[in-house]
C-alpha positions in Angstrom: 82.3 121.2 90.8 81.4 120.0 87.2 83.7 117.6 85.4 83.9 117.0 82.3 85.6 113.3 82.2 86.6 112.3 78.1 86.8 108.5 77.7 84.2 106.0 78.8 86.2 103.1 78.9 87.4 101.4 82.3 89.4 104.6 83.8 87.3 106.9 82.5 84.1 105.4 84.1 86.0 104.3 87.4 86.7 108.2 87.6 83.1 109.1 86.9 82.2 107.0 89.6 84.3 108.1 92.2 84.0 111.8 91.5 80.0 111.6 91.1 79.8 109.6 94.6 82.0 112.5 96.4 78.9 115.0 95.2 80.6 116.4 91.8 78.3 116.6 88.5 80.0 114.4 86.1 79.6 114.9 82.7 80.4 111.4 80.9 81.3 111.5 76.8 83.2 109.1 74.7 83.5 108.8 70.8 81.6 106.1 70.8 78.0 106.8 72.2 77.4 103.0 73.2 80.8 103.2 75.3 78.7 106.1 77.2 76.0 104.1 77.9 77.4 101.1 79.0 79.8 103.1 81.4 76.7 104.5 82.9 74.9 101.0 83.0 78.1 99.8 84.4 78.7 102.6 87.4 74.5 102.0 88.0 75.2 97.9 88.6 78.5 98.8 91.1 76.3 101.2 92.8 73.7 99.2 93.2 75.7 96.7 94.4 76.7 98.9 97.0 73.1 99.0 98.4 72.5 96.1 98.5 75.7 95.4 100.5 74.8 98.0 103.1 77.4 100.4 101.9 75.3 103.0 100.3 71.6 104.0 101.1 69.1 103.7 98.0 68.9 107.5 98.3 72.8 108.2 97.9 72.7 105.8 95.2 70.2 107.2 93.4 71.5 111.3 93.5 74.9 109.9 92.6 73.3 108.4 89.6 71.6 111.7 89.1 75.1 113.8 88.7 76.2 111.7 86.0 75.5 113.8 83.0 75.8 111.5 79.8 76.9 113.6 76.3 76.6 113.3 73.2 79.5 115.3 72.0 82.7 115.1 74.1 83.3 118.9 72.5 79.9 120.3 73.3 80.3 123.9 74.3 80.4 123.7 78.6 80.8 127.3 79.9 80.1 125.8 83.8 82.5 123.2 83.7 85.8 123.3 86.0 88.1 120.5 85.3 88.7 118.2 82.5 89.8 114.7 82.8 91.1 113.0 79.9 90.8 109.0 80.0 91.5 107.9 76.3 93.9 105.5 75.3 97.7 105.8 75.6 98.5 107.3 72.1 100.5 111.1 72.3 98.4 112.3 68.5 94.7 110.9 70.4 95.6 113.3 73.6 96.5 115.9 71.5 93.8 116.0 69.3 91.2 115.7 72.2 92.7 118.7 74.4 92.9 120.6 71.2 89.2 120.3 70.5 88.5 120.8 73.9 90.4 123.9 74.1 88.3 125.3 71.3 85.0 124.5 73.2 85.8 125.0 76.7 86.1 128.1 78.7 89.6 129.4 79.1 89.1 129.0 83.5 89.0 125.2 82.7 91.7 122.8 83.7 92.8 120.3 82.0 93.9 117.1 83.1 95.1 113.7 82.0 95.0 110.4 83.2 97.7 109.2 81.2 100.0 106.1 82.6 103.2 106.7 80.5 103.3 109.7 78.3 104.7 113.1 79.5 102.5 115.8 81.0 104.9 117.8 79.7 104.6 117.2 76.1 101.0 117.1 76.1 100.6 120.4 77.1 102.9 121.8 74.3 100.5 120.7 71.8 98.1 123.3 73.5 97.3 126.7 73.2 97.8 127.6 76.8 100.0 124.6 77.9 99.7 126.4 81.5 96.7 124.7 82.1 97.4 121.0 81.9 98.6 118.9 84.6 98.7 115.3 85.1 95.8 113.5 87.5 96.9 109.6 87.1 94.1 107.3 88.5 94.6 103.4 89.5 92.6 100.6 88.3 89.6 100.2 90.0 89.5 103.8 90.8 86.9 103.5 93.2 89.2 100.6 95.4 92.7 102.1 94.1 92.8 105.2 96.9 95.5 106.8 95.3 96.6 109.5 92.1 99.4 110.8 91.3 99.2 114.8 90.8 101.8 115.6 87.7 102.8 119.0 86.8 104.0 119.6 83.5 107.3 122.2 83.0 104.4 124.8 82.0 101.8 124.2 84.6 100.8 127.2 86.6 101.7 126.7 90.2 98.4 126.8 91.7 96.9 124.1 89.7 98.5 120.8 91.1 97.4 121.9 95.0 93.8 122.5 93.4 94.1 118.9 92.6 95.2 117.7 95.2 92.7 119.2 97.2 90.0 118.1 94.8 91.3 114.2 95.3 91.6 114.3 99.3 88.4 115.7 99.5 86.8 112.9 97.4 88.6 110.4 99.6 91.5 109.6 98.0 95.2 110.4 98.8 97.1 112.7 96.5 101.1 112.5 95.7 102.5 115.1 94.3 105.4 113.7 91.1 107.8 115.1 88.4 106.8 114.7 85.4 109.0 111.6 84.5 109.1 108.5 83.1 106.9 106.0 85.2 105.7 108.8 87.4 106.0 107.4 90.8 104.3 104.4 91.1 105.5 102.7 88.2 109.0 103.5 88.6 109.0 102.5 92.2 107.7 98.8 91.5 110.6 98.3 89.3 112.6 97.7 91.9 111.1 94.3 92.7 110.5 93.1 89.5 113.7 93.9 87.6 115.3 92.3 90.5 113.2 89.1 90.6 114.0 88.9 86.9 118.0 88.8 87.7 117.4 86.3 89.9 116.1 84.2 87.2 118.7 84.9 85.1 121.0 83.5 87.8 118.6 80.5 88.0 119.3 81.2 91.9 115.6 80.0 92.1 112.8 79.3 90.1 109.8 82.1 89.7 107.3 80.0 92.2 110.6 80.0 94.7 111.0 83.4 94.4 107.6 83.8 94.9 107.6 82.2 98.1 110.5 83.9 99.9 108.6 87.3 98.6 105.4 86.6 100.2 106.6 84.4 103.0 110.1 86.4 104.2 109.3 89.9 102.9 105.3 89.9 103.9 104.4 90.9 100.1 100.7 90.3 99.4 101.8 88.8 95.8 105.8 87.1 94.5 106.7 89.6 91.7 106.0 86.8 89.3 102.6 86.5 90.5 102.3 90.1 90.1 103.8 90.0 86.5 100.9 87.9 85.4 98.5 89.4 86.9 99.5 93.0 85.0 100.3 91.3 82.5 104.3 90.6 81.2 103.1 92.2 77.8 102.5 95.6 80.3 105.3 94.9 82.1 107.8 94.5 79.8 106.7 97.5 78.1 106.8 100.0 81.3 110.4 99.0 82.2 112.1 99.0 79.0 110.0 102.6 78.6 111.5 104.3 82.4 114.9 102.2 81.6 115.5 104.6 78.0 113.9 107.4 79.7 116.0 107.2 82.2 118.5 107.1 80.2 120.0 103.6 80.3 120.1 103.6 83.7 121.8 100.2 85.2 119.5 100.5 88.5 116.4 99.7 86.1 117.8 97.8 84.0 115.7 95.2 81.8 116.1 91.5 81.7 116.5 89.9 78.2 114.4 87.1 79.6 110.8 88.8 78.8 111.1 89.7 75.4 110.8 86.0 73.9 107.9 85.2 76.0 106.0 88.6 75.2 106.7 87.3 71.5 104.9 83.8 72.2 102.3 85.5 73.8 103.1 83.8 77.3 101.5 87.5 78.8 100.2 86.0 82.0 96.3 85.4 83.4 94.6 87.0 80.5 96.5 84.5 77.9 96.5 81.7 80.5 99.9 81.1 80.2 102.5 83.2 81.7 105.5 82.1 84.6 102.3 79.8 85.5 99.7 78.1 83.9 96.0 79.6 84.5 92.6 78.1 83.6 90.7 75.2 84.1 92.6 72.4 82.7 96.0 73.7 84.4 98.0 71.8 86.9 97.9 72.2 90.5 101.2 74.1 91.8 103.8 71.7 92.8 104.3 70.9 96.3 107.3 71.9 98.2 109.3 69.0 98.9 109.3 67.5 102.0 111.9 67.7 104.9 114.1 64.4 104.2 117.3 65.1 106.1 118.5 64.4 109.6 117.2 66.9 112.0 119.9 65.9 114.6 122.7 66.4 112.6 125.1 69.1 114.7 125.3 72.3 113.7 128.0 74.7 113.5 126.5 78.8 112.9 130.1 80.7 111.9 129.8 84.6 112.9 131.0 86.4 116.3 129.2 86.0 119.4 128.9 89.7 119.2 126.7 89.2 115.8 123.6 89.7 116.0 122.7 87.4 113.4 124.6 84.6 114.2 123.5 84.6 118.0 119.6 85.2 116.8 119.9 81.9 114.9 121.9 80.0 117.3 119.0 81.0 120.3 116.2 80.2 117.4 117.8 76.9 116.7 118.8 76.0 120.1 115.3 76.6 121.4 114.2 73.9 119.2 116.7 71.1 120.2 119.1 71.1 117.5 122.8 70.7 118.9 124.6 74.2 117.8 128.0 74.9 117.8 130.0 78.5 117.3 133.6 79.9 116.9 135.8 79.7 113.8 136.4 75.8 113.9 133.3 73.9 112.9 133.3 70.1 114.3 134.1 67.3 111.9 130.5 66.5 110.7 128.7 69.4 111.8 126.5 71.4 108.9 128.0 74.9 108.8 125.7 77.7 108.4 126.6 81.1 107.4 124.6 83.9 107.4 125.4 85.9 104.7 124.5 90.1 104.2 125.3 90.8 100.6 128.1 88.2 100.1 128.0 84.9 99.0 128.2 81.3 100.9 131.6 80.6 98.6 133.3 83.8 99.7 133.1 82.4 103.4 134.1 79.0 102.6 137.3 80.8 100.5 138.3 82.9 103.8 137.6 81.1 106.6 138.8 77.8 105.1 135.3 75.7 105.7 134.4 72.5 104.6 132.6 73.1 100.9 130.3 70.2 100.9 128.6 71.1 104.0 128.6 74.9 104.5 125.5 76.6 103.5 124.0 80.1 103.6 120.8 81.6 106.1 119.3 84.6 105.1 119.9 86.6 108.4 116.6 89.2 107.4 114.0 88.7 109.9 111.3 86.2 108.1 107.6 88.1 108.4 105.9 84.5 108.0 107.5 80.9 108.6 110.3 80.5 106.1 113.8 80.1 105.9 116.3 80.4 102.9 119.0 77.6 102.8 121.6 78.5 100.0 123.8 76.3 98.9 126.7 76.4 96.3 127.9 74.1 93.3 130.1 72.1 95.9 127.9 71.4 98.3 127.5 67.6 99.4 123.4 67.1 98.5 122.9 64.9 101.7 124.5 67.5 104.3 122.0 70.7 102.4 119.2 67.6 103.1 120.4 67.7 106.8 120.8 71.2 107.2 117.2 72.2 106.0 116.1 69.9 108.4 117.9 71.3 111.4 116.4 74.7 110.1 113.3 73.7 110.0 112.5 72.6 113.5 110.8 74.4 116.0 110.7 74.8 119.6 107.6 73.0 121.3 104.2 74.4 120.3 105.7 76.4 117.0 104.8 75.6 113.6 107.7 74.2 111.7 109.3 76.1 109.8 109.0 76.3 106.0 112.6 76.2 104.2 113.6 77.2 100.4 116.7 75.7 99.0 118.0 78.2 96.4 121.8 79.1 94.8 124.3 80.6 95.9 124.2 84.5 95.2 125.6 87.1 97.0 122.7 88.2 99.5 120.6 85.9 98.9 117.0 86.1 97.5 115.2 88.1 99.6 118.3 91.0 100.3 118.7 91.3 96.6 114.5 92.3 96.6 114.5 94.1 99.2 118.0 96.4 98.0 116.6 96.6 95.4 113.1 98.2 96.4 114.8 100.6 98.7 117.7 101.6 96.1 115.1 102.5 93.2 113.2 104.7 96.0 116.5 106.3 97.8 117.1 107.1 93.8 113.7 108.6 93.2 113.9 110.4 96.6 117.8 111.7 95.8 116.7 113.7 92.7 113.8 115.0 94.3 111.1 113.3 91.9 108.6 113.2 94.7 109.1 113.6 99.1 110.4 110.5 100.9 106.5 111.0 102.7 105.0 110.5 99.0 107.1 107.8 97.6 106.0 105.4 101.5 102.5 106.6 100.8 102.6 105.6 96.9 103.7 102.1 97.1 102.0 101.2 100.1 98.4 102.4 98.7 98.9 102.1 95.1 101.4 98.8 95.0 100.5 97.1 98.3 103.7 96.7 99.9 103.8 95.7 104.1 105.9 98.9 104.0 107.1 102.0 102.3 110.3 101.6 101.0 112.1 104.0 102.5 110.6 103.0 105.6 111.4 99.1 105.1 115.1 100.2 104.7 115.0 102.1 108.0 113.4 99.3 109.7 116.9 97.5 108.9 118.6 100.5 109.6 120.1 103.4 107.0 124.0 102.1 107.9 123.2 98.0 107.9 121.5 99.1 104.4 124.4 101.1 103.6 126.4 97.9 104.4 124.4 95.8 102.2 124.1 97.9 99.0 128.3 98.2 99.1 128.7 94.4 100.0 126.2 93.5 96.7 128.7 96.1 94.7 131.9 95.0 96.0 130.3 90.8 94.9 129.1 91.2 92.3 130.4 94.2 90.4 127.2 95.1 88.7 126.4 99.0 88.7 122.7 97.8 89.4 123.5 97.1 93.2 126.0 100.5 93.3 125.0 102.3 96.7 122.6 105.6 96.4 123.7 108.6 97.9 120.4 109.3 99.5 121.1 106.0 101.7 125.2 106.9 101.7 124.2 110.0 103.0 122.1 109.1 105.9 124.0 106.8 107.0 126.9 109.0 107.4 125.3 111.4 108.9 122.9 109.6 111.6 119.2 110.4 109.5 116.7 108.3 109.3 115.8 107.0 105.1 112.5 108.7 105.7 114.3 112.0 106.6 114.1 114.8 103.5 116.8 116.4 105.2 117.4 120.6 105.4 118.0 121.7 101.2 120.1 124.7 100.7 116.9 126.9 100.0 116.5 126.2 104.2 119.1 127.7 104.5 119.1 130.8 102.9 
């Protein structure tokens, strides 16, 4: 196939790359001349690299570097060429008035496609002749390491296009999802799920964004906290994309923004490329803080409240029995046992409030299995500082020859940290999923390729289970009262009727 890929900038010649190494002539062109050259010098050096790595013969390298075609003129008449990829910047007049040229120059059998982030497929192709033959084909950066794109048909696109695509990526040895043309696509939307959540946290000043950080990585198996993350993007980005899918969406409490970011967007606190963002980058900045050390009494008893017949209670009763600590159970605590509650959705204070416990020394255990070695001690305004000292220590011994276990002291909220990410992650895809903006099999392929999650969402939630998820999104509602945690009726749903998250289910067209 010849491509014809307009833009030469860090997309454009990530997409060059990766279609001229899957044996496609690439046709390169940019605006600027220089920007062509340097894309090719660029592509040549990662090649290159490649050899000399062992991943690419000199012969591959060289006939890939023969298909790309440099041009002079992006509008250059090109009566072989196929496909069209657009890679210019993120403006709606640029795209238009490139795909309008283009039109003029380009065979009528062409298809055009864009690369863009955040606009809509849609209304690019109404600027166009033939609006038919636009779709969107929205790369990752690096493209060459980023092994996914989103395939985006526009209201207008003929039907055959998007499985061209499709076909076109898979064969170049990417993997292709298939998503309505709506704010954030896929990808993006689906990642605001962590951070918007994260950011509420924040606000409650439950924790602090390097605590946060820790129970993501260290309870939820995420490869980077969403703070981390944020910097890395940049909040500038950030910010931007989820105020855009919040109003495109249209207000929509689920993604709603926090009123945290706009202030530091202002003071140009954007992250890693400013080296200043929810931490300090570059040479002269301080090490991260260490976690304080365990201080309290290890021996202290301990009463864990909950029904032998729950399974979280009795999990952390056998965990901490194993490891020597003296445990207690049933609805009395003794008089100077640490109480520990393990809380799903709901808060350590409601417990104390029903079951008449002692305040000052009844704390909340995240009851989520922990994917490393950390535990989450929360504890509430009333709490005696000396029994939470005590109580972390209990919780963070070990039975002989285990590590010890790490343990974060954060507030009181209802579910604790890592719940609140985690129904938050799998509400924002059971929403996506429920008005049929993409399969449940391409929203779990998205993330986990294009945002690195241990798990699709979908399939996260049905690790825990569609009904204990169920139980979870309706306890967060019924604390908190914030339409942001109100269940989804793709998880209601399942629940009710014994599916699986992952399930699409039979649609009424089956049945017809």
């Amino acid at each position: 196939m010849r491509i014809r890929i307009v833009g030469a900038g860090a997309m454009g010649r990530g997409i060059a790359q990766w279609a001229a190494t899957a044996g496609h002539t690439v046709e390169l062109c940019d605006v600027r001349a220089e920007a062509v050259k340097d894309a090719l010098e660029f592509v040549t050096g990662m090649l290159e690299r490649a050899v000399h790595k062992g991943r690419l013969s000199a012969e591959e390298c060289a006939a890939t570097v023969g298909r790309l075609v440099p041009l002079d003129d992006p509008w250059a008449a090109g009566p072989e060429v196929e496909l069209v990829i657009e890679a210019v910047r993120e403006d709606p007049a640029t795209k238009a008035e490139v795909f309008g040229r283009l039109e003029r120059a380009l065979p009528a059998s062409a298809v055009f496609a864009t690369n863009t982030s955040s606009l809509s497929v849609t209304g690019i192709a109404a600027t166009l002749q033939d609006p038919s033959r636009l779709a969107g084909l929205h790369f990752f950066n690096p493209v060459p390491l980023m092994k996914i794109v989103e395939v985006v048909p526009g209201a207008a696109t003929r039907p055959e296009i998007p499985p061209a695509l499709t076909a076109l990526v898979e064969s170049c040895g990417h993997r292709a999802v298939t998503v309505a043309d709506t704010p954030g696509f896929l990808v993006n939307h689906a990642g605001r799920g962590l951070v918007t959540e994260a950011l509420a946290l924040l606000e409650e000043s439950v924790s602090d964004p390097a605590g946060i950080d820790l129970v993501a990585r260290e309870v939820l198996g995420l490869r980077m906290g969403p703070f981390e993350l944020m910097d890395l993007t940049g909040l500038d980005v950030t910010a931007a994309v989820i105020d855009s899918i919040w109003q495109g969406f249209r207000y929509e409490d689920r993604l709603r923004p926090s009123y945290l970011t706009p202030n530091r967007v202002t003071a140009g606190l954007h992250g890693r490329k400013t080296g200043q963002g929810w931490f300090a980058y570059g040479p002269g900045a301080p090490a991260p803080a260490a976690e304080p050390p365990v201080s309290g009494d290890a021996d202290r008893p301990v009463h864990v409240l909950g029904e032998e017949s729950d399974p979280a209670a009795a999990r952390l009763r056998a965990e901490l029995a194993a490891a020597g600590a003296t445990v207690g159970s049933g609805p009395v605590p003794g008089a100077d046992a640490v109480v520990l509650v393990p809380v799903w959705g709901t808060t350590v204070a409601a417990a104390v409030a029903a079951h008449g416990l002692p305040a000052g020394r009844t704390f909340g255990v995240d009851p989520l299995p922990a994917a490393g070695r950390r535990r989450v001690l929360a504890v509430t305004p009333a709490a005696d500082p000396a029994a939470a000292r005590d109580a972390r220590a209990v919780l963070a011994r070990a039975a002989d020859g285990e590590e010890p276990w790490a343990v974060s002291v954060v507030r009181d909220t209802a579910g604790s940290v890592a719940q609140r990410l985690l129904a938050s992650i799998v509400s924002v895809a059971a929403s996506i999923a429920e008005r049929s903006l993409a399969t449940p099999a391409d929203i779990d392929l998205a993330v986990t390729t294009g945002l690195g999650y241990p798990a699709g969402p979908l399939a996260w939630g049905e690790r825990v289970g569609a009904e204990r998820m169920l139980e979870l999104h309706r306890a967060l509602y019924a604390s908190t009262g914030d339409p942001r945690h109100r269940p989804t009726r793709w998880v209601a749903e399942r629940a009710r009727l014994g599916l699986a998250l992952t399930d699409p289910g039979v649609s009424p067209a089956d049945c017809v």
